[in-house]
mmCIF file of the N, C-alpha and C atoms, coordinates in Angstrom:
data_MODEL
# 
_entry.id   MODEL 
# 
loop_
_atom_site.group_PDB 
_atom_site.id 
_atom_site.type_symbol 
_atom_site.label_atom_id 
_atom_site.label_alt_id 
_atom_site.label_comp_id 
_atom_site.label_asym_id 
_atom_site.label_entity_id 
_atom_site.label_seq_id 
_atom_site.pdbx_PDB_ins_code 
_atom_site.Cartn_x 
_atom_site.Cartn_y 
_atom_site.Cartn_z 
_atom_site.occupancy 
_atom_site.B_iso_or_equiv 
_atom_site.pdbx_formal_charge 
_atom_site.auth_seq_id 
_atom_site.auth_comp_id 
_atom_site.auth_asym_id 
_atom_site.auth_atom_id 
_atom_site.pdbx_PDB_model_num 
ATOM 1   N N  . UNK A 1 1  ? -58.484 -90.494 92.047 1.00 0.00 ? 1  UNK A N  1 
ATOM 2   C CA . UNK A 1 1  ? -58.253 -89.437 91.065 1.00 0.00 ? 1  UNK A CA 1 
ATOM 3   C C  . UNK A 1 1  ? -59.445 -89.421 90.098 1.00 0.00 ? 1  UNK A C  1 
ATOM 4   N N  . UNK A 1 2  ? -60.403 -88.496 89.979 1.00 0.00 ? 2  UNK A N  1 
ATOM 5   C CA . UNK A 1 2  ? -61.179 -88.247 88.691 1.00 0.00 ? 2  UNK A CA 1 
ATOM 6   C C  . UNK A 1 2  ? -60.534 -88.004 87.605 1.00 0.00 ? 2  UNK A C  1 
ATOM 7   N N  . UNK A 1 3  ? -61.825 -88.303 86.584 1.00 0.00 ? 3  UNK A N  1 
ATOM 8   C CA . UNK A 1 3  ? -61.648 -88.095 85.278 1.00 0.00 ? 3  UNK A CA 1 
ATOM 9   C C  . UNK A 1 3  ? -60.731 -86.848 85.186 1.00 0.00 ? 3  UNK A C  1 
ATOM 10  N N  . UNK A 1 4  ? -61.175 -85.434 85.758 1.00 0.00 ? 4  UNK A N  1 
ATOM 11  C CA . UNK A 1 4  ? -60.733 -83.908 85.794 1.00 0.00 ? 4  UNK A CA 1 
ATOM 12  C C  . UNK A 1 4  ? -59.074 -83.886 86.219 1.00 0.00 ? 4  UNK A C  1 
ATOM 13  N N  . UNK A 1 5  ? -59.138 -84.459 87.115 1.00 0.00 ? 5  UNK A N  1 
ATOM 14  C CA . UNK A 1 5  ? -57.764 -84.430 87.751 1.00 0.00 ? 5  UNK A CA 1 
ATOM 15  C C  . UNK A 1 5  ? -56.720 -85.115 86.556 1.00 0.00 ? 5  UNK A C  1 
ATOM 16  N N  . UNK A 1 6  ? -56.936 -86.518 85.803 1.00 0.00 ? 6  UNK A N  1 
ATOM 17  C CA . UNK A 1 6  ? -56.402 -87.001 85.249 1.00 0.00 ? 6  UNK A CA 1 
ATOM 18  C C  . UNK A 1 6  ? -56.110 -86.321 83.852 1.00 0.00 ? 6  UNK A C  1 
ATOM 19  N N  . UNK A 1 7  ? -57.198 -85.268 82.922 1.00 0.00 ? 7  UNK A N  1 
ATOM 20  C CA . UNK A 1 7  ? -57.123 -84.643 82.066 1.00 0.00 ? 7  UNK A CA 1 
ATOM 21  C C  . UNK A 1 7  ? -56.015 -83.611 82.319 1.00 0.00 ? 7  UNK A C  1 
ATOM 22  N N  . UNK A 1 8  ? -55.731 -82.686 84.003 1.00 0.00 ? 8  UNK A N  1 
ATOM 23  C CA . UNK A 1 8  ? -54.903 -81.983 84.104 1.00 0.00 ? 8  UNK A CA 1 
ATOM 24  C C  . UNK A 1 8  ? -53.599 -82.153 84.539 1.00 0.00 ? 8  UNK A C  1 
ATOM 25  N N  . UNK A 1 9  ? -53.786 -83.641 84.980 1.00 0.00 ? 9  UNK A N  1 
ATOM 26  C CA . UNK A 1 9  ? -52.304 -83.946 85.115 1.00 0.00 ? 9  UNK A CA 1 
ATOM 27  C C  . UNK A 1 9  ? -51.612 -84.328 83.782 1.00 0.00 ? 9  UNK A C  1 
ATOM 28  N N  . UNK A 1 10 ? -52.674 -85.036 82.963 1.00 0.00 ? 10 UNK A N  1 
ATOM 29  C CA . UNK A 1 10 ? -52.061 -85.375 81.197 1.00 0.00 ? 10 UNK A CA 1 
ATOM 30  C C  . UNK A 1 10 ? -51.795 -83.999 80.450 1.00 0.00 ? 10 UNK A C  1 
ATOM 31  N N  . UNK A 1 11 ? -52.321 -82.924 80.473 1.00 0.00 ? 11 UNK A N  1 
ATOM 32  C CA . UNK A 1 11 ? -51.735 -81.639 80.076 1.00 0.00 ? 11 UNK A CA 1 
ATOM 33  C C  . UNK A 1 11 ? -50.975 -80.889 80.504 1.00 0.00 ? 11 UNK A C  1 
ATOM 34  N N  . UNK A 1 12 ? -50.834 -81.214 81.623 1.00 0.00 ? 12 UNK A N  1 
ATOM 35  C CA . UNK A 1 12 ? -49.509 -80.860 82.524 1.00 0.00 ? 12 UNK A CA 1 
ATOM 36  C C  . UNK A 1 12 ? -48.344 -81.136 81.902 1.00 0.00 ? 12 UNK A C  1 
ATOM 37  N N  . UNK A 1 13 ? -48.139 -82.256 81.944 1.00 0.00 ? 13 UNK A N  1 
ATOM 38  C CA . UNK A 1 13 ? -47.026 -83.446 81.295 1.00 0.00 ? 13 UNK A CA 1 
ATOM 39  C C  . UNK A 1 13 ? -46.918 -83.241 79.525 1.00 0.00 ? 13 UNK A C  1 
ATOM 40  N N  . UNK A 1 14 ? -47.941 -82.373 79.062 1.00 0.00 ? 14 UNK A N  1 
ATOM 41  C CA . UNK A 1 14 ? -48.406 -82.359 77.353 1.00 0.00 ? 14 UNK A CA 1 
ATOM 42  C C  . UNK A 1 14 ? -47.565 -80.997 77.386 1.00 0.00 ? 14 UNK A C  1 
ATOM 43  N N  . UNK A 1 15 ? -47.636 -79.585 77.919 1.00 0.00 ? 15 UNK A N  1 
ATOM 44  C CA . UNK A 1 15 ? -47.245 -78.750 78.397 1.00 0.00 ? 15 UNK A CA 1 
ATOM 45  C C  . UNK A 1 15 ? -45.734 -78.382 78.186 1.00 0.00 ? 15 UNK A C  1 
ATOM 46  N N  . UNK A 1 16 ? -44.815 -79.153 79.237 1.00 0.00 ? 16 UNK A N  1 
ATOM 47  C CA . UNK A 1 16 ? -43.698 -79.361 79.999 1.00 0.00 ? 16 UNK A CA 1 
ATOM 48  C C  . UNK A 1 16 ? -42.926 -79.870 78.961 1.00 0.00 ? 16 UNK A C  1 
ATOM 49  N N  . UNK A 1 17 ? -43.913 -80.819 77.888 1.00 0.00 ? 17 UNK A N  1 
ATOM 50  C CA . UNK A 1 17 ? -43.059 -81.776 76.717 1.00 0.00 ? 17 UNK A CA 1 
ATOM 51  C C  . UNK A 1 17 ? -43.309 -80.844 75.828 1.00 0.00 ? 17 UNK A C  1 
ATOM 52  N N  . UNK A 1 18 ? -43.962 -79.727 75.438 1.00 0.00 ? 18 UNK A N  1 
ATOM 53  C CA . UNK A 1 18 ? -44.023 -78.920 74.397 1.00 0.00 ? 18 UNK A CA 1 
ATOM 54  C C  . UNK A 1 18 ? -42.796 -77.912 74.765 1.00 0.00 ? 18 UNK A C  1 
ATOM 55  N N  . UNK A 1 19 ? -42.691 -77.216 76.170 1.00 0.00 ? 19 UNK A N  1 
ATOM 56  C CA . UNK A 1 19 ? -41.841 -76.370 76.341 1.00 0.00 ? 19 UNK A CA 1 
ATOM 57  C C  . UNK A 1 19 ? -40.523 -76.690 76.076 1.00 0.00 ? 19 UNK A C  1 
ATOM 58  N N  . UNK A 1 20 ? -40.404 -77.676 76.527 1.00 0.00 ? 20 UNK A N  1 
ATOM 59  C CA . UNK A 1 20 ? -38.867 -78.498 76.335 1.00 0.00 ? 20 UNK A CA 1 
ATOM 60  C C  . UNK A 1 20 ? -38.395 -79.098 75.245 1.00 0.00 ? 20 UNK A C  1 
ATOM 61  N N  . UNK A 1 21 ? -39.419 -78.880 74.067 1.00 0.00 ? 21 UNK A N  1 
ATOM 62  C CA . UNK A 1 21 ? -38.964 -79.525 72.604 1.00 0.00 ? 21 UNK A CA 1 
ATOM 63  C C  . UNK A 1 21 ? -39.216 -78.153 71.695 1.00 0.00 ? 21 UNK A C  1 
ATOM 64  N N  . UNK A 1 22 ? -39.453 -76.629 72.320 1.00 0.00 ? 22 UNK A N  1 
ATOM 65  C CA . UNK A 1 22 ? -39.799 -75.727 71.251 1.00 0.00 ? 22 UNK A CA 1 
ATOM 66  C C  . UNK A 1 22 ? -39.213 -74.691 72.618 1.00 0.00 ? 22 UNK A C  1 
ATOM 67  N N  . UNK A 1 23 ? -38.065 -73.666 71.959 1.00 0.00 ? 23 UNK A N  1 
ATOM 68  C CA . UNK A 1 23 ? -37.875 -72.455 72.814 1.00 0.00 ? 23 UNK A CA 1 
ATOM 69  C C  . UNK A 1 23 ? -38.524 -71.419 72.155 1.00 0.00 ? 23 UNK A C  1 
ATOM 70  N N  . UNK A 1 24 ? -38.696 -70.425 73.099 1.00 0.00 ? 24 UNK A N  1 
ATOM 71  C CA . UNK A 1 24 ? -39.294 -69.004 72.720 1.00 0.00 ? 24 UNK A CA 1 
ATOM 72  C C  . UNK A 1 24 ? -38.606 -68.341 71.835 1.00 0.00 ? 24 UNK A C  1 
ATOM 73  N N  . UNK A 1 25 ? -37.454 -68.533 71.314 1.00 0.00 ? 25 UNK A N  1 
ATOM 74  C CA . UNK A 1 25 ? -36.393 -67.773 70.019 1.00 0.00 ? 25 UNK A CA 1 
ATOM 75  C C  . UNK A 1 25 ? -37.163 -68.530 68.970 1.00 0.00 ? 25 UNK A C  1 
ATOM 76  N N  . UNK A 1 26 ? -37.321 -69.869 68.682 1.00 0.00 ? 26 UNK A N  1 
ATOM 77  C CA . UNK A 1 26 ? -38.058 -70.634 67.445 1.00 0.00 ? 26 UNK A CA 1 
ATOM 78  C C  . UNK A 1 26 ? -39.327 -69.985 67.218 1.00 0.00 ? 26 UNK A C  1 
ATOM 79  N N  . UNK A 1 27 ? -40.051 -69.985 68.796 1.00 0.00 ? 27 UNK A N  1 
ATOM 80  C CA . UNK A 1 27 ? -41.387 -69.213 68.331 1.00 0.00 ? 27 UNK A CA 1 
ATOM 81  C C  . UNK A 1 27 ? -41.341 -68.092 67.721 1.00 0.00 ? 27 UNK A C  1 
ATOM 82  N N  . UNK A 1 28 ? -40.443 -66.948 68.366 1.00 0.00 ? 28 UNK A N  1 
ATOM 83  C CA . UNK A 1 28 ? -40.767 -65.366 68.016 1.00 0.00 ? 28 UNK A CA 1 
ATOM 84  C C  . UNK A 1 28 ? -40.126 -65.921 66.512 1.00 0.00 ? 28 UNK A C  1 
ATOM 85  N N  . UNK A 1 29 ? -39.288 -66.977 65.583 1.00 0.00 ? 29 UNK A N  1 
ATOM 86  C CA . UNK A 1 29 ? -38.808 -66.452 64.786 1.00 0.00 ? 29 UNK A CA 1 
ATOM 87  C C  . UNK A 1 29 ? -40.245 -67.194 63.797 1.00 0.00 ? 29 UNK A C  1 
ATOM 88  N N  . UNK A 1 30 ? -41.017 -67.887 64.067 1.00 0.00 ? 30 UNK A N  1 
ATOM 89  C CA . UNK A 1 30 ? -42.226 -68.139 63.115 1.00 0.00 ? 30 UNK A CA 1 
ATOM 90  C C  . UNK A 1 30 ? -42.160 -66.911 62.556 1.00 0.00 ? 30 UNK A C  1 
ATOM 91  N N  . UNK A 1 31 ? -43.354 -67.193 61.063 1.00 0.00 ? 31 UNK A N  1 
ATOM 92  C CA . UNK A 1 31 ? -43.749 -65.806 60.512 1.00 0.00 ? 31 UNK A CA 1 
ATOM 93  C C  . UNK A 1 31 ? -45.068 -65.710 60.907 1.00 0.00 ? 31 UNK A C  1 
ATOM 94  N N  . UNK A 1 32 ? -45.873 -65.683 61.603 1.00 0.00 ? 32 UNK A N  1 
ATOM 95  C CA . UNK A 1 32 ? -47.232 -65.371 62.174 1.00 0.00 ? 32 UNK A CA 1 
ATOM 96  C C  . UNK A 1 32 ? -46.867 -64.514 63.807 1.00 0.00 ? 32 UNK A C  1 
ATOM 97  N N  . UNK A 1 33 ? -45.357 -64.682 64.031 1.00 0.00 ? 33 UNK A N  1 
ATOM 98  C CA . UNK A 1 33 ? -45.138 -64.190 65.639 1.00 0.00 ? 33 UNK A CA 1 
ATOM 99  C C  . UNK A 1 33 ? -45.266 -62.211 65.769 1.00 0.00 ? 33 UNK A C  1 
ATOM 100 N N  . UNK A 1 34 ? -44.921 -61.839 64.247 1.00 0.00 ? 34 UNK A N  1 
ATOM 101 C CA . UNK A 1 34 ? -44.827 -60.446 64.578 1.00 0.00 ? 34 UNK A CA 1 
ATOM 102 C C  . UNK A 1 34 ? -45.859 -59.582 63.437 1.00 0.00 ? 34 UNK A C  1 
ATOM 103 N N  . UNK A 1 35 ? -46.995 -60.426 63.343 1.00 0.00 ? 35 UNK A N  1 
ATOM 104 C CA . UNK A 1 35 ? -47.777 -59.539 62.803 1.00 0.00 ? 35 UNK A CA 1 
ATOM 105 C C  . UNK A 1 35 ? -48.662 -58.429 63.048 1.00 0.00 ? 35 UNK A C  1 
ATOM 106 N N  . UNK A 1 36 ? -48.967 -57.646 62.207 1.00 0.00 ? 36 UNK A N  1 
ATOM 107 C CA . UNK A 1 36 ? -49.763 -56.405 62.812 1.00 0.00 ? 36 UNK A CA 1 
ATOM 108 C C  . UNK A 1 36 ? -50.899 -56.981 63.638 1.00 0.00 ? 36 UNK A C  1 
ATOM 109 N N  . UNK A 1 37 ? -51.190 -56.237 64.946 1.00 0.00 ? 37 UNK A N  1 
ATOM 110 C CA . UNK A 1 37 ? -52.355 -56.257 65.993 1.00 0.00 ? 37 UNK A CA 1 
ATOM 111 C C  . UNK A 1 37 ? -53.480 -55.809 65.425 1.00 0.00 ? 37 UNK A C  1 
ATOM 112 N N  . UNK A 1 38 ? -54.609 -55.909 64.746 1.00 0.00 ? 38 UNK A N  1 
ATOM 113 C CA . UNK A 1 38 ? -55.786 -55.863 64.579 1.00 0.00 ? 38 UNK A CA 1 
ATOM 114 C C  . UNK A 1 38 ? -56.402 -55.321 65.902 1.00 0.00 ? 38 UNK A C  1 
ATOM 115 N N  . UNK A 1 39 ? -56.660 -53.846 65.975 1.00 0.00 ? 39 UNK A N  1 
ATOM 116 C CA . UNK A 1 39 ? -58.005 -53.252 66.861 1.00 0.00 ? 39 UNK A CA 1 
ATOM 117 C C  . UNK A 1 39 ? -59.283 -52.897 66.645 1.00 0.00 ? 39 UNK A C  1 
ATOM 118 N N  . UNK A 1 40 ? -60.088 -53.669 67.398 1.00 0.00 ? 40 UNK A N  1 
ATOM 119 C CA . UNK A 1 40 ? -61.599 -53.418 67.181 1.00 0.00 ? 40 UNK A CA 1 
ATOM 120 C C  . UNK A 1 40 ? -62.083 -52.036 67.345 1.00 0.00 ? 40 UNK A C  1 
ATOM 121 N N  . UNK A 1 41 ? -61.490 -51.552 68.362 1.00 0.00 ? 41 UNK A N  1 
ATOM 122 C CA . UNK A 1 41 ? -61.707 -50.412 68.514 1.00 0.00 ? 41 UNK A CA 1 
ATOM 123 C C  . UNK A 1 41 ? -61.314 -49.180 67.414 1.00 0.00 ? 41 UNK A C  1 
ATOM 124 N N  . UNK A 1 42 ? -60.081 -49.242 66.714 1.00 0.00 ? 42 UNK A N  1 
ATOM 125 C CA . UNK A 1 42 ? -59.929 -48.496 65.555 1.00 0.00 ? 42 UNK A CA 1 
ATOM 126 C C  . UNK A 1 42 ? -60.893 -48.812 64.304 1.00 0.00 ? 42 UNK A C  1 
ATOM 127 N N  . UNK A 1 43 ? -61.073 -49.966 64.576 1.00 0.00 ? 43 UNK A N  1 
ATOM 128 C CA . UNK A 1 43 ? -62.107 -50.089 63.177 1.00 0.00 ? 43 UNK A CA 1 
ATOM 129 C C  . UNK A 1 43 ? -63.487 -49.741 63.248 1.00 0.00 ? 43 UNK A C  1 
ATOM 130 N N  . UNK A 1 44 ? -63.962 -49.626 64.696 1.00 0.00 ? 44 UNK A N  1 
ATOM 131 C CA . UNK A 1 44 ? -65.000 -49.019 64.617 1.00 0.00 ? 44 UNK A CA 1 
ATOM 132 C C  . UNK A 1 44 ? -64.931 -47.471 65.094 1.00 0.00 ? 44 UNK A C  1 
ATOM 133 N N  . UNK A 1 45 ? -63.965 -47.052 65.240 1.00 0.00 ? 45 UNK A N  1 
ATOM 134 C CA . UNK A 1 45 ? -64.174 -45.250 65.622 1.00 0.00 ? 45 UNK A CA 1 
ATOM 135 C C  . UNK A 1 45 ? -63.538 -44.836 64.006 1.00 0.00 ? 45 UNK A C  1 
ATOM 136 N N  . UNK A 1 46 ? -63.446 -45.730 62.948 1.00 0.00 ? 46 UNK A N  1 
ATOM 137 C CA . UNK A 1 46 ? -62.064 -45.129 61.680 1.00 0.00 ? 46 UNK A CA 1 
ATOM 138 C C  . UNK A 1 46 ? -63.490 -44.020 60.789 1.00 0.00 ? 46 UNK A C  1 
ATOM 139 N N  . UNK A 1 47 ? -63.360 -42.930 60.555 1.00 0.00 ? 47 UNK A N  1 
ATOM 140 C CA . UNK A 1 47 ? -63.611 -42.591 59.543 1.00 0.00 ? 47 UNK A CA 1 
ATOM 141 C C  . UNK A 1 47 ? -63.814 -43.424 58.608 1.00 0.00 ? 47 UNK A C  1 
ATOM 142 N N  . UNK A 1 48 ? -65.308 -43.359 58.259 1.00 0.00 ? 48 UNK A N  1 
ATOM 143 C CA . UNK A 1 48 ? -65.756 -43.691 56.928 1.00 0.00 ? 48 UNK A CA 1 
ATOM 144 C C  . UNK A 1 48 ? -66.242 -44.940 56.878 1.00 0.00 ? 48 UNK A C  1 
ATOM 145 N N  . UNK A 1 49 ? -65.632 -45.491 58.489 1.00 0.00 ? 49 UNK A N  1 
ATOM 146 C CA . UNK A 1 49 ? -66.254 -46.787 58.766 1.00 0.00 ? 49 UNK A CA 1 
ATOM 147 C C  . UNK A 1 49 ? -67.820 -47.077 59.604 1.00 0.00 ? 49 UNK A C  1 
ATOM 148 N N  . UNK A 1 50 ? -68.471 -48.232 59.234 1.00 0.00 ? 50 UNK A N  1 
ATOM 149 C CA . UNK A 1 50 ? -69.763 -48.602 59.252 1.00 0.00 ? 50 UNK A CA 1 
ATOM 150 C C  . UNK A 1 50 ? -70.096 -48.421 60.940 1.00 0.00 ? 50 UNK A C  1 
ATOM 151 N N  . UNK A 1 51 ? -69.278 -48.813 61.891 1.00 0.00 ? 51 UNK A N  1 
ATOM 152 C CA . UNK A 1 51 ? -68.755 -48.975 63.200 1.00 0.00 ? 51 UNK A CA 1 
ATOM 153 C C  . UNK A 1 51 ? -69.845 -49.580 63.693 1.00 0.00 ? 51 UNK A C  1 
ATOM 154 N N  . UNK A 1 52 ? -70.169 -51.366 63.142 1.00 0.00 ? 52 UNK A N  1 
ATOM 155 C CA . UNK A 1 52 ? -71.513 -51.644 63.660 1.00 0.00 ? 52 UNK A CA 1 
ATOM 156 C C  . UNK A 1 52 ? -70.466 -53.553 63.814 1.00 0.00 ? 52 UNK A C  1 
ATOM 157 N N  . UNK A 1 53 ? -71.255 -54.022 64.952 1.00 0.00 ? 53 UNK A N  1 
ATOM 158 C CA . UNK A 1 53 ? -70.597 -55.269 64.897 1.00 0.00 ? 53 UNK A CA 1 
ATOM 159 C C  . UNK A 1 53 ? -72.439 -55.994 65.261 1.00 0.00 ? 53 UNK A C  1 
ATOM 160 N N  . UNK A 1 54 ? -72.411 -56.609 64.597 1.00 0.00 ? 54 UNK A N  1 
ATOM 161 C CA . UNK A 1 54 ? -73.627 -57.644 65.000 1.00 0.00 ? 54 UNK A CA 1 
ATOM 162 C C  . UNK A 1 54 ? -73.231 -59.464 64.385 1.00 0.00 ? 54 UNK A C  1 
ATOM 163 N N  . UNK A 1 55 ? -74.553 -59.664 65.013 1.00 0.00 ? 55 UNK A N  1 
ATOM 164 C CA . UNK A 1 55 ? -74.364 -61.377 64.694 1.00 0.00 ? 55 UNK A CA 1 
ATOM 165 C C  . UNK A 1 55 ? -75.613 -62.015 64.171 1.00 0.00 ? 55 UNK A C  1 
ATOM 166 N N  . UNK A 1 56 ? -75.731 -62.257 63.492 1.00 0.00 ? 56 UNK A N  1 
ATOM 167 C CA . UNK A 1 56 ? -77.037 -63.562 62.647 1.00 0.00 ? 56 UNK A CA 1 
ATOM 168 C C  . UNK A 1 56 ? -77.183 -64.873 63.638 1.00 0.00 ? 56 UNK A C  1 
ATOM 169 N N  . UNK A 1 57 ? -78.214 -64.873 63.876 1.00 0.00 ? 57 UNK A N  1 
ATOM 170 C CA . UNK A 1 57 ? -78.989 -66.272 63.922 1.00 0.00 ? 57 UNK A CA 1 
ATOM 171 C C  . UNK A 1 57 ? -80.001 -66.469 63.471 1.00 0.00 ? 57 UNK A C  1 
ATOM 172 N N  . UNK A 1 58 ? -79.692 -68.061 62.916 1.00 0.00 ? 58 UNK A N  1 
ATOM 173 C CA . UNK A 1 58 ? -80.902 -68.446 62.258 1.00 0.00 ? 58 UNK A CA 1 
ATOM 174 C C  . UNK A 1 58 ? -81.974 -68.694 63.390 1.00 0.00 ? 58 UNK A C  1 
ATOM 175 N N  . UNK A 1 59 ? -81.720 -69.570 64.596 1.00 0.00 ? 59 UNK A N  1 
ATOM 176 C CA . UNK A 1 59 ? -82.783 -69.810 65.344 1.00 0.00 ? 59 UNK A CA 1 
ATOM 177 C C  . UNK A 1 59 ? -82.468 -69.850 66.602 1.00 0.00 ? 59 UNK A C  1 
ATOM 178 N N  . UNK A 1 60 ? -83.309 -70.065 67.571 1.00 0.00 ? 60 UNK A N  1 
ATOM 179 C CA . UNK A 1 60 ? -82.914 -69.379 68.912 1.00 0.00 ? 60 UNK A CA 1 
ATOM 180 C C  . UNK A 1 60 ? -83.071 -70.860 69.646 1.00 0.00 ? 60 UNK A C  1 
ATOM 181 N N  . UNK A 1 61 ? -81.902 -71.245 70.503 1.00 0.00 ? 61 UNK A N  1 
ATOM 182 C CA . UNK A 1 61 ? -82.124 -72.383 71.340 1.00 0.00 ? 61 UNK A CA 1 
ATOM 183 C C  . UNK A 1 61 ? -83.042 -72.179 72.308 1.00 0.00 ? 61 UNK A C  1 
ATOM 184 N N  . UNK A 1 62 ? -83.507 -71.194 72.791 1.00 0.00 ? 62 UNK A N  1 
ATOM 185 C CA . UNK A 1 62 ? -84.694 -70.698 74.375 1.00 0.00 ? 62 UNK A CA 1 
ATOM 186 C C  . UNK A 1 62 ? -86.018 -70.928 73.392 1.00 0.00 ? 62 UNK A C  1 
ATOM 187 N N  . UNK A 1 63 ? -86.264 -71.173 72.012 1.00 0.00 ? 63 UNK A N  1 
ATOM 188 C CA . UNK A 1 63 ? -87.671 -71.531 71.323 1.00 0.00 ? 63 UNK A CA 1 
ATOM 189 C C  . UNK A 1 63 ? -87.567 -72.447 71.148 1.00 0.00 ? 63 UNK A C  1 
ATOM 190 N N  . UNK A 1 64 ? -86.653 -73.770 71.373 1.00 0.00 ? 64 UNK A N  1 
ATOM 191 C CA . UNK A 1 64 ? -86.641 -75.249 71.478 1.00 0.00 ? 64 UNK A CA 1 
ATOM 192 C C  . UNK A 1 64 ? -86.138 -75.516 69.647 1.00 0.00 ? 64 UNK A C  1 
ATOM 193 N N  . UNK A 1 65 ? -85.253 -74.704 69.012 1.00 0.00 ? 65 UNK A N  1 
ATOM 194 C CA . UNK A 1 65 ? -84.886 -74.929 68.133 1.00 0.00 ? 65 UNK A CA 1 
ATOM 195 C C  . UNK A 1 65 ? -85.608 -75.859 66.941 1.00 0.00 ? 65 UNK A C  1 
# 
């Protein structure tokens, strides 16, 4: 058995012990289970909005950082 095999049989078993100590009624009744869906897509087609998504880097790993 490899390392790989042994990580997925231990989350397997991590899994199976989460399902069986938490039902799906506890989950949906959290307060994070029914919050509004956030779309990227509305926020960038909304009126009045910037509709620009970019990203900053400071430095580039392909120039040997």
């Amino acid at each position: 058995m490899t390392i790989l095999d042994k990580i997925v049989a231990e989350k397997r078993q991590e899994v199976a012990r989460r399902e069986a100590e938490t039902s799906v009624a506890a989950l949906q009744a959290q307060p994070g289970f029914m919050r509004p869906v956030l779309s990227a897509r509305a926020a960038l087609t909304a009126a009045g909005s910037t509709g620009i998504i970019a990203e900053f880097k400071r430095r580039s790993p392909s120039k040997g950082v």
